[in-house]
C-alpha positions, 0 to 999 in steps of 0.5 A: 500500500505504500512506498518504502521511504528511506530518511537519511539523518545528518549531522551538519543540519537538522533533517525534516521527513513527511511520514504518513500516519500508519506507514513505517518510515525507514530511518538511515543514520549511517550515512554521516557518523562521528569517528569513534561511534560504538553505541547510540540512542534514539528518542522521539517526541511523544506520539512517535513509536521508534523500534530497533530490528536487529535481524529477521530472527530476533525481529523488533524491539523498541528503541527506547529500553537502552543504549545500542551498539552501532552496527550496519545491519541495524534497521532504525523505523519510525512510526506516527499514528496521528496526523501533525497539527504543524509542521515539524511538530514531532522529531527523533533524536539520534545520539552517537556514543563511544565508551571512551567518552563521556558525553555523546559524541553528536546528536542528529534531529529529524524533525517530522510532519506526519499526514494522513492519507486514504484513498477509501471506497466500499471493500464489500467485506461484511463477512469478515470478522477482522476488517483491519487485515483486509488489504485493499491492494486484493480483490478476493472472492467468496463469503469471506473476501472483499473487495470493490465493485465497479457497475458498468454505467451502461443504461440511459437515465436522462431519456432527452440523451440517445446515448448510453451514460457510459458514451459520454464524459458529463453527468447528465443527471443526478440519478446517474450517480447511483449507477458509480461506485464513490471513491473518497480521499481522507487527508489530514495534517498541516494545510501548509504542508501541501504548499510544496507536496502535491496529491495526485490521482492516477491510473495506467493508461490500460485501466483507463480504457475501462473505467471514467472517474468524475470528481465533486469540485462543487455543490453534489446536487448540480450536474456541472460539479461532476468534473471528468478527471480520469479515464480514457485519455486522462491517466492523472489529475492533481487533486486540488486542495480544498479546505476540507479533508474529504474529496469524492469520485465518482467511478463507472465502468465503461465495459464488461470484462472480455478477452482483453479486460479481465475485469479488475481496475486500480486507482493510486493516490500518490504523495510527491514531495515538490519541496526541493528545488534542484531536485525533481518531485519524488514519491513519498506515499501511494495508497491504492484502491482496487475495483472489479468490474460487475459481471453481467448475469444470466437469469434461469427459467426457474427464477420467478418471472417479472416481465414477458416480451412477445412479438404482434405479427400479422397471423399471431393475435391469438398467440399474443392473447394466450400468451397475455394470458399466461403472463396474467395468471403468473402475475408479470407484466407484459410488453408487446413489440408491435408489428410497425417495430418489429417489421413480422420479426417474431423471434425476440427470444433470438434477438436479446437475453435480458441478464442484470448487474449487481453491486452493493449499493445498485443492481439492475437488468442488462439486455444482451443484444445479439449480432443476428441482427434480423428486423428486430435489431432496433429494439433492444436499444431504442425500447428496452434501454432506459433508467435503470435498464442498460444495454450491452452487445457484441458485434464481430468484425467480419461477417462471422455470424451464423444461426448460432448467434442468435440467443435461442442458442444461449441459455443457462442452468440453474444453481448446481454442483458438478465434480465437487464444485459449486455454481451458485449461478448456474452454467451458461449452456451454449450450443456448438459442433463437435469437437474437431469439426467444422460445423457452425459454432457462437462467433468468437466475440459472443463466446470471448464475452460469456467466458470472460464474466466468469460467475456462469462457466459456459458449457458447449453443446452440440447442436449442429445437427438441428438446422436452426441450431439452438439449445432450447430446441432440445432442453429446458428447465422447470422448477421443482419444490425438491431439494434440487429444485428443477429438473431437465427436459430433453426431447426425446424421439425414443420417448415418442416412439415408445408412446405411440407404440404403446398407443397402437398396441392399444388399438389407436393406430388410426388416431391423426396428428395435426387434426384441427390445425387452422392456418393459411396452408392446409396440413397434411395429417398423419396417423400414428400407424403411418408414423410407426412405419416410417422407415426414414422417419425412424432411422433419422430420429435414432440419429436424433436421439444420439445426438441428444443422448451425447448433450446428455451425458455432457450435462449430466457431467458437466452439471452434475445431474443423475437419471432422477433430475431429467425428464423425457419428453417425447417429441419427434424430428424431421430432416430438412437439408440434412439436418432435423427440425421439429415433426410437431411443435416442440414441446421442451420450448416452452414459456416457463412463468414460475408453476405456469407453462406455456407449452407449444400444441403439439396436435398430437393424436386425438385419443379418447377425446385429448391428445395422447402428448397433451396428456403424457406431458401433463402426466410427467410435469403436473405432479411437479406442481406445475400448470400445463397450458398448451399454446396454438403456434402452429402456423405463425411459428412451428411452420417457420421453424420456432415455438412458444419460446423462442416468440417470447423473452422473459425478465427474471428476478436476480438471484438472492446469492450474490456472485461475489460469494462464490469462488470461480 
C-alpha cells in the first residue's frame, strides 16, 4: 500500500521527513557518523513509536529500553499514528556514543510532519470478522473476501440523451450517480504542508480504457460539479486542495470484462514531495484502491418471472392473447413489440437475453443484444434501454455470424454442483459442433464475452445437427419444490416412439396428428400407424436421439445431474437439408412463468377425446406442481421453424446469492 521511504539523518543540519500516519518510515543514520561511534540512542517526541530490528530472527524491539551498539545491519523505523497539527511538530533524536567518552559524541534531529492519507471506497467485506487485515491492494472472492465493485454505467437515465451514460464524459443527471461506485480521499495534517507536496490521482493508461472517474469540485446536487478527471485519455489529475479533508469520485465502468479486460481496475493516490528545488518531485506515499468490474448475469427459467416480451405479427393475435394470458395468471407484466417495430420479426427470444448487474449499493437488468441482427435489431436499444435498464452487445468484425448467434442458442442452468464444485449461478449452456469439426459454432466475440464474466462457466453443446441450431430446441428447465429444485427436459424421439407404440398396441393406430390445425396452408395429417412405419422417419430420429443422448451425458457431467433430475419428453424430428427440425411443435420450448407453462400444441393424436402428448406431458410435469397450458403456434411459428419460446423473452428476478460469494 505504500512506498518504502528511506530518511537519511545528518549531522551538519537538522533533517525534516513527511511520514504518513500508519506507514513505517525507514530511518538511515549511517550515512554521516562521528569517528569513534560504538553505541547510540534514539528518542522521539511523544506520539512517535521508534523500534530497533536487529535481524529477521530476533525481529523488533523498541528503541527506547537502552543504549545500542552501532552496527550496519541495524534497521532504525519510525512510526506516527496521528496526523501533525504543524509542521515539524514531532522529531527523533539520534545520539552517537563511544565508551571512551563521556558525553555523546553528536546528536542528529529529524524533525517530522506526519499526514494522513486514504484513498477509501466500499471493500464489500461484511463477512469478515477482522476488517483491519483486509488489504485493499486484493480483490478476493467468496463469503469471506472483499473487495470493490465497479457497475458498468451502461443504461440511459436522462431519456432527452440517445446515448448510453457510459458514451459520454458529463453527468447528465443526478440519478446517474447511483449507477458509480464513490471513491473518497481522507487527508489530514498541516494545510501548509501541501504548499510544496502535491496529491495526485492516477491510473495506467490500460485501466483507463475501462473505467471514467468524475470528481465533486462543487455543490453534489448540480450536474456541472461532476468534473471528468480520469479515464480514457486522462491517466492523472492533481487533486486540488480544498479546505476540507474529504474529496469524492465518482467511478463507472465503461465495459464488461472480455478477452482483453479481465475485469479488475486500480486507482493510486500518490504523495510527491515538490519541496526541493534542484531536485525533481519524488514519491513519498501511494495508497491504492482496487475495483472489479460487475459481471453481467444470466437469469434461469426457474427464477420467478417479472416481465414477458412477445412479438404482434400479422397471423399471431391469438398467440399474443394466450400468451397475455399466461403472463396474467403468473402475475408479470407484459410488453408487446408491435408489428410497425418489429417489421413480422417474431423471434425476440433470438434477438436479446435480458441478464442484470449487481453491486452493493445498485443492481439492475442488462439486455444482451445479439449480432443476428434480423428486423428486430432496433429494439433492444431504442425500447428496452432506459433508467435503470442498460444495454450491452457484441458485434464481430467480419461477417462471422451464423444461426448460432442468435440467443435461442444461449441459455443457462440453474444453481448446481458438478465434480465437487459449486455454481451458485448456474452454467451458461451454449450450443456448438463437435469437437474437431467444422460445423457452425457462437462467433468468437459472443463466446470471448460469456467466458470472460466468469460467475456462469459456459458449457458447449452440440447442436449442429438441428438446422436452426439452438439449445432450447432440445432442453429446458422447470422448477421443482425438491431439494434440487428443477429438473431437465430433453426431447426425446425414443420417448415418442415408445408412446405411440404403446398407443397402437392399444388399438389407436388410426388416431391423426395435426387434426384441427387452422392456418393459411392446409396440413397434411398423419396417423400414428403411418408414423410407426416410417422407415426414414425412424432411422433419422435414432440419429436424433444420439445426438441428444451425447448433450446428455455432457450435462449430466458437466452439471452434475443423475437419471432422477431429467425428464423425457417425447417429441419427434424431421430432416430438412440434412439436418432435423421439429415433426410437431416442440414441446421442451416452452414459456416457463414460475408453476405456469406455456407449452407449444403439439396436435398430437386425438385419443379418447385429448391428445395422447397433451396428456403424457401433463402426466410427467403436473405432479411437479406445475400448470400445463398448451399454446396454438402452429402456423405463425412451428411452420417457420420456432415455438412458444423462442416468440417470447422473459425478465427474471436476480438471484438472492450474490456472485461475489462464490469462488470461480
Amino acid at each position: 500500500m505504500s512506498l518504502q521511504r528511506i530518511v537519511r539523518v545528518s549531522l551538519e543540519h537538522p533533517t525534516s521527513a513527511v511520514c504518513v500516519a500508519g506507514v513505517e518510515t525507514l530511518v538511515d543514520i549511517y550515512g554521516s557518523v562521528p569517528e569513534g561511534t560504538e553505541m547510540f540512542e534514539v528518542y522521539g517526541t511523544p506520539g512517535v513509536d521508534i523500534y530497533i530490528s536487529p535481524s529477521v530472527e530476533r525481529g523488533r524491539e523498541r528503541a527506547d529500553t537502552r543504549r545500542w551498539h552501532f552496527d550496519t545491519g541495524l534497521e532504525i523505523i519510525v512510526v506516527m499514528n496521528s496526523p501533525s497539527n504543524d509542521l515539524n511538530d514531532s522529531h527523533v533524536q539520534i545520539s552517537y556514543h563511544s565508551s571512551h567518552e563521556p558525553l555523546p559524541l553528536a546528536y542528529a534531529v529529524l524533525y517530522l510532519t506526519c499526514v494522513d492519507i486514504a484513498l477509501d471506497c466500499d471493500l464489500n467485506c461484511e463477512g469478515r470478522q477482522n476488517r483491519s487485515f483486509v488489504d485493499k491492494r486484493d480483490w478476493v472472492w467468496g463469503p469471506g473476501g472483499y473487495g470493490a465493485i465497479l457497475l458498468v454505467n451502461c443504461d440511459r437515465d436522462n431519456l432527452n440523451c440517445y446515448d448510453q451514460d457510459n458514451r459520454d464524459q458529463q453527468v447528465r443527471c443526478l440519478q446517474d450517480l447511483e449507477d458509480m461506485s464513490v471513491m473518497v480521499l481522507r487527508t489530514q495534517g498541516p494545510a501548509a504542508l501541501f504548499d510544496d507536496h502535491r496529491l495526485i490521482l492516477h491510473t495506467s493508461s490500460y485501466d483507463a480504457k475501462w473505467a471514467r472517474v468524475f470528481h465533486a469540485c462543487g455543490p453534489e446536487d448540480s450536474c456541472e460539479a461532476y468534473r471528468h478527471v480520469l479515464g480514457q485519455d486522462k491517466v492523472s489529475y492533481e487533486v486540488p486542495r480544498s479546505h476540507g479533508d474529504e474529496e469524492r469520485f465518482f467511478v463507472e465502468g465503461l465495459s464488461f470484462p472480455d478477452a482483453r479486460f479481465t475485469g479488475l481496475l486500480s486507482f493510486h493516490i500518490t504523495l510527491l514531495d515538490d519541496s526541493n528545488e534542484d531536485f525533481s518531485e519524488s514519491p513519498i506515499f501511494t495508497d491504492t484502491a482496487v475495483f472489479r468490474v460487475a459481471p453481467w448475469i444470466m437469469t434461469p427459467s426457474t427464477l420467478p418471472p417479472l416481465e414477458v416480451y412477445v412479438c404482434r405479427v400479422r397471423n399471431n393475435t391469438c398467440f399474443v392473447d394466450a400468451v397475455a394470458e399466461l403472463a396474467r395468471k403468473a402475475g408479470c407484466k407484459l410488453t408487446i413489440c408491435p408489428q410497425d417495430e418489429n417489421r413480422n420479426d417474431r423471434w425476440i427470444q433470438d434477438e436479446m437475453e435480458l441478464g442484470y448487474v449487481q453491486a452493493p449499493h445498485k443492481t439492475f437488468p442488462v439486455v444482451f443484444d445479439s449480432p443476428r441482427n434480423g428486423e428486430l435489431q432496433d429494439f433492444p436499444y431504442k425500447r428496452i434501454l432506459g433508467p435503470d435498464f442498460g444495454y450491452v452487445t457484441r458485434e464481430p468484425l467480419d461477417s462471422s455470424v451464423s444461426g448460432l448467434d442468435s440467443f435461442g442458442n444461449l441459455e443457462v442452468s440453474p444453481p448446481v454442483v458438478a465434480n465437487g464444485k459449486e455454481y451458485p449461478l448456474g452454467r451458461i449452456l451454449i450450443g456448438g459442433n463437435l469437437p474437431g469439426s467444422s460445423g457452425r459454432r457462437v462467433t468468437q466475440v459472443v463466446r470471448d464475452f460469456l467466458y470472460a464474466q466468469r460467475v456462469q462457466p459456459p458449457v458447449e453443446l452440440f447442436v449442429d445437427w438441428l438446422a436452426v441450431g439452438h439449445v432450447d430446441e432440445f432442453l429446458s428447465f422447470v422448477p421443482a419444490p425438491d431439494e434440487k429444485g428443477f429438473r431437465m427436459l430433453l426431447a426425446s424421439p425414443s420417448a415418442c416412439f415408445k408412446l405411440f407404440q404403446e398407443k397402437q398396441k392399444w388399438g389407436h393406430g388410426r388416431a391423426l396428428l395435426f387434426q384441427g390445425v387452422v392456418g393459411d396452408e392446409p396440413v397434411n395429417t398423419v396417423s400414428i400407424n403411418q408414423v410407426l412405419s416410417n422407415a426414414n422417419l425412424i432411422s433419422f430420429n435414432k440419429f436424433v436421439q444420439s445426438c441428444i443422448d451425447w448433450n446428455r451425458e455432457v450435462l449430466k457431467r458437466e452439471l452434475g445431474l443423475t437419471e432422477r433430475d431429467i425428464i423425457d419428453i417425447p417429441q419427434l424430428f424431421k430432416t430438412e437439408r440434412r439436418k432435423a427440425v421439429a415433426f410437431f411443435p416442440d414441446l421442451v420450448n416452452m414459456l416457463v412463468l414460475g408453476k405456469h407453462l406455456g407449452i407449444p400444441k403439439p396436435f398430437g393424436p386425438i385419443i379418447n377425446g385429448r391428445c395422447c402428448l397433451e396428456e403424457k406431458v401433463r402426466a410427467l410435469l403436473e405432479p411437479l406442481g406445475l400448470h400445463c397450458t398448451f399454446i396454438d403456434d402452429f402456423t405463425p411459428y412451428h411452420m417457420l421453424h420456432g415455438e412458444v419460446h423462442c416468440g417470447t423473452n422473459v425478465r427474471r428476478q436476480p438471484f438472492s446469492f450474490k456472485w461475489w460469494n462464490m469462488v470461480p
